[in-house]
Wavefront OBJ file of the C-alpha trace (Angstrom):
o trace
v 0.000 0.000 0.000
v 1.198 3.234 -0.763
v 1.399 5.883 2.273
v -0.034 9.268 1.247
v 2.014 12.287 1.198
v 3.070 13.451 4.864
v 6.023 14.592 6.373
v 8.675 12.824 7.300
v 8.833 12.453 11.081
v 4.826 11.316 10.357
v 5.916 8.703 7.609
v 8.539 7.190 10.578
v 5.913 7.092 13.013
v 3.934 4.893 10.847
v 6.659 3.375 9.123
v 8.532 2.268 12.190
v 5.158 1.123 13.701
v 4.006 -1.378 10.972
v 7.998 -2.813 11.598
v 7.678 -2.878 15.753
v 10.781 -0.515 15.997
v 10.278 0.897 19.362
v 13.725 2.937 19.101
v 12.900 4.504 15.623
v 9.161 4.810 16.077
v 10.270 7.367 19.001
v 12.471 8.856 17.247
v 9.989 10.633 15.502
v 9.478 12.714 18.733
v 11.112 15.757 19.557
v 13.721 14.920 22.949
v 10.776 16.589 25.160
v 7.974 15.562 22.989
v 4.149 14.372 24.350
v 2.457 11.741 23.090
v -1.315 11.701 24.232
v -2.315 7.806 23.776
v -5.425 8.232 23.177
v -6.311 11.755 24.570
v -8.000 11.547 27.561
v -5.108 9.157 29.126
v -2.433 11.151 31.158
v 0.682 12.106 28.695
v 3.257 9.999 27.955
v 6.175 12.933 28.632
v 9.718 13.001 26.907
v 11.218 10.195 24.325
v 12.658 8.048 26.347
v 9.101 7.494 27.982
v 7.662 7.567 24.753
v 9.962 4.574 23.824
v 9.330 2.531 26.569
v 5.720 2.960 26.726
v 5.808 1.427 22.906
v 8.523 -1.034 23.843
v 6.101 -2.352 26.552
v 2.850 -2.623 24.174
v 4.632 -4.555 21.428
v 5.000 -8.134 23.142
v 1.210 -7.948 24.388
v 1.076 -8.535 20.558
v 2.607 -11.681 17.692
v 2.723 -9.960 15.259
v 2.023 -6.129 16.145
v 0.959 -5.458 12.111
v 1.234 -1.805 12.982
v -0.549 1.214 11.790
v -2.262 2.171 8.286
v -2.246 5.668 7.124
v -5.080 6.336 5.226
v -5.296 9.964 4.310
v -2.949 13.096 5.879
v -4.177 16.547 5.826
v -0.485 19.106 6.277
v -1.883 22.435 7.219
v 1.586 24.418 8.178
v 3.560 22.063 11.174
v 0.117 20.496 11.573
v -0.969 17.044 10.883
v -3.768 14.958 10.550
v -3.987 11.212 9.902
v -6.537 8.925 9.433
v -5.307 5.528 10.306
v -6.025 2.267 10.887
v -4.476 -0.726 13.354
v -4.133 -4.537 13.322
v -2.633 -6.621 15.391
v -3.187 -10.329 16.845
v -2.677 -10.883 20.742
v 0.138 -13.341 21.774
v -3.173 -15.506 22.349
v -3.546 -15.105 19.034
v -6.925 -12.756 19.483
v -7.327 -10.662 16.471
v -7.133 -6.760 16.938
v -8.551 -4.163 14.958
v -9.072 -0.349 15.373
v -8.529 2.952 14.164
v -8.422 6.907 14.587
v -7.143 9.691 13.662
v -3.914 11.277 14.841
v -2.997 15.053 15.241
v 0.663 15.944 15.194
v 2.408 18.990 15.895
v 5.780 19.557 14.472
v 8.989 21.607 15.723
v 10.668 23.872 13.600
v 13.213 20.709 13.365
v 10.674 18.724 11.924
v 10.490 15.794 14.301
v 6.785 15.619 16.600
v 6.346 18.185 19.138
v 3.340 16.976 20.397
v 1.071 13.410 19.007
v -2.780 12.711 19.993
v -4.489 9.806 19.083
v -7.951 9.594 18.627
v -9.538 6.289 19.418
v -12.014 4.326 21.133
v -9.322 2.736 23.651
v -12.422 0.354 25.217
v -12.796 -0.816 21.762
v -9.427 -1.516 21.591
v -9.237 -3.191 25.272
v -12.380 -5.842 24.380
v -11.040 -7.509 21.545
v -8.587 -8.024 24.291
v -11.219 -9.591 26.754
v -9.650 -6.840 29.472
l 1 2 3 4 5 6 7 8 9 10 11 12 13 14 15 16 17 18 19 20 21 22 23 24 25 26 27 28 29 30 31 32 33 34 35 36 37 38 39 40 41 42 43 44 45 46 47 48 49 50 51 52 53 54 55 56 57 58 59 60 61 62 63 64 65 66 67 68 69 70 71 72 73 74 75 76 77 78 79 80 81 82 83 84 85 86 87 88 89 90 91 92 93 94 95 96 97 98 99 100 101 102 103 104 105 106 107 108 109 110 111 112 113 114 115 116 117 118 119 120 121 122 123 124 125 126 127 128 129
């Protein structure tokens, strides 16, 4: 599938979460960015947090199939993404969800500040939680 046009700290996000790269997926995040997963949900705060909060979701899942962008909308260092998510739980439960994403980018490009938009109890009982 081809990814529509966004820029480049966006493309990693998605990129490096339909591979399960923890390290690079946060490295689409500014060193003090915030990552709001889904709104509502306290902040994840800084990189390194933002790293280990994805390197702790990825072995609830086998395989973590990652996220689909469907269409991007750049309006200056804003931008929103329609996406969708699969995954299958290590009990082999499959997962499927989407939202849309709004990203705020630094003058250096990378993600200032990421909110996800999604039905997170949705998410939790495909789970059975």
């Amino acid at each position: 599938m081809t990814m529509p046009a966004m820029p480049a700290a966006v493309l990693q996000f998605f990129r490096a979460s339909q591979s399960g790269d923890a390290e690079s997926w946060a490295a689409a995040f500014a060193e003090d960015g915030v990552f709001h997963d889904p709104v509502g949900k306290p902040p994840i705060l800084g990189r390194k947090a933002i790293r280990e909060f994805i390197a702790s979701v990825l072995p609830n899942f086998s395989p973590f199939l990652g996220l689909t962008p469907h269409q991007a909308h750049t309006v200056g260092r804003s931008v929103a993404v329609s996406w969708s998510g699969a995954a299958v739980s290590v009990t082999g439960v499959p997962v499927n969800w989407s939202g849309i994403n709004v990203y705020e980018l630094g003058a250096d490009g990378l993600i200032v500040e990421a909110k996800a938009y999604f039905n997170q109890e949705i998410f939790q009982a495909q789970l059975g939680r």
